[in-house]
N, C-alpha and C positions, 0 to 999 in steps of 0.2 A: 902270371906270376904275382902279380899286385893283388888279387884276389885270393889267391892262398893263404898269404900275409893278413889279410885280416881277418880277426876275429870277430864274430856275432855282437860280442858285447861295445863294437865299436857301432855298430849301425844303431844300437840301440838308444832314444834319448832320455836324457833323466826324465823321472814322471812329473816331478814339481813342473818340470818346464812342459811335458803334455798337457797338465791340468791346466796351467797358464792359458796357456794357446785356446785350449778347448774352451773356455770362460769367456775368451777375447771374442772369439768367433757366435759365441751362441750369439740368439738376436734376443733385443731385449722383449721381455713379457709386461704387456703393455695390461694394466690394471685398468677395471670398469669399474667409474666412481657410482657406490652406492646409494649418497644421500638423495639424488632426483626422486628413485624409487621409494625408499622410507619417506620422502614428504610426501609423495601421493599416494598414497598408502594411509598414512596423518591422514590427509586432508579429506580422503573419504573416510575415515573411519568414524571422524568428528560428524561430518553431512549426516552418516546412518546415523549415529548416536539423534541428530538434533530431528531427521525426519522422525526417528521414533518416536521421543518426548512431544513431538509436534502433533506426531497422530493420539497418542496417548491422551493428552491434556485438551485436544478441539473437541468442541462440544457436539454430540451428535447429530448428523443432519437430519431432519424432520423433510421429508416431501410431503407437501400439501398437492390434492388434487386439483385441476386445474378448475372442475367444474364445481367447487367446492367456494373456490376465489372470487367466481364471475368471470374467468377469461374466455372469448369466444374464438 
């Protein structure tokens, strides 16, 4: 009898209060902090910059032969 008596719209809950719920429940999304990556990233970008000026501006190596020198 108690079943007859009710209607659908009783079992149903308001949505505000679903949303609530469903919000409370999720788990939090846990963020990867970025700047580790972008400084090393920097910090090799600088290194290539500076080996390339480095090769750029060193003066060319000259080998001299040994038997040239006197080395035995």
């Amino acid at each position: 009898m108690l079943l007859e008596s009710m209607s659908l719209a009783d079992d149903v809950p308001e949505e505000g209060l679903l949303e609530q719920a469903r919000l409370k429940l999720r788990s939090p999304v846990l963020r990867e902090r970025t700047w580790p990556a972008v400084a090393a990233a920097a910090f090799f970008a600088v290194a290539a910059l500076g080996f390339a000026v480095a090769s750029i501006l060193a003066p060319p190596v000259i080998l001299t032969p040994a038997a040239k020198i006197g080395v035995r």
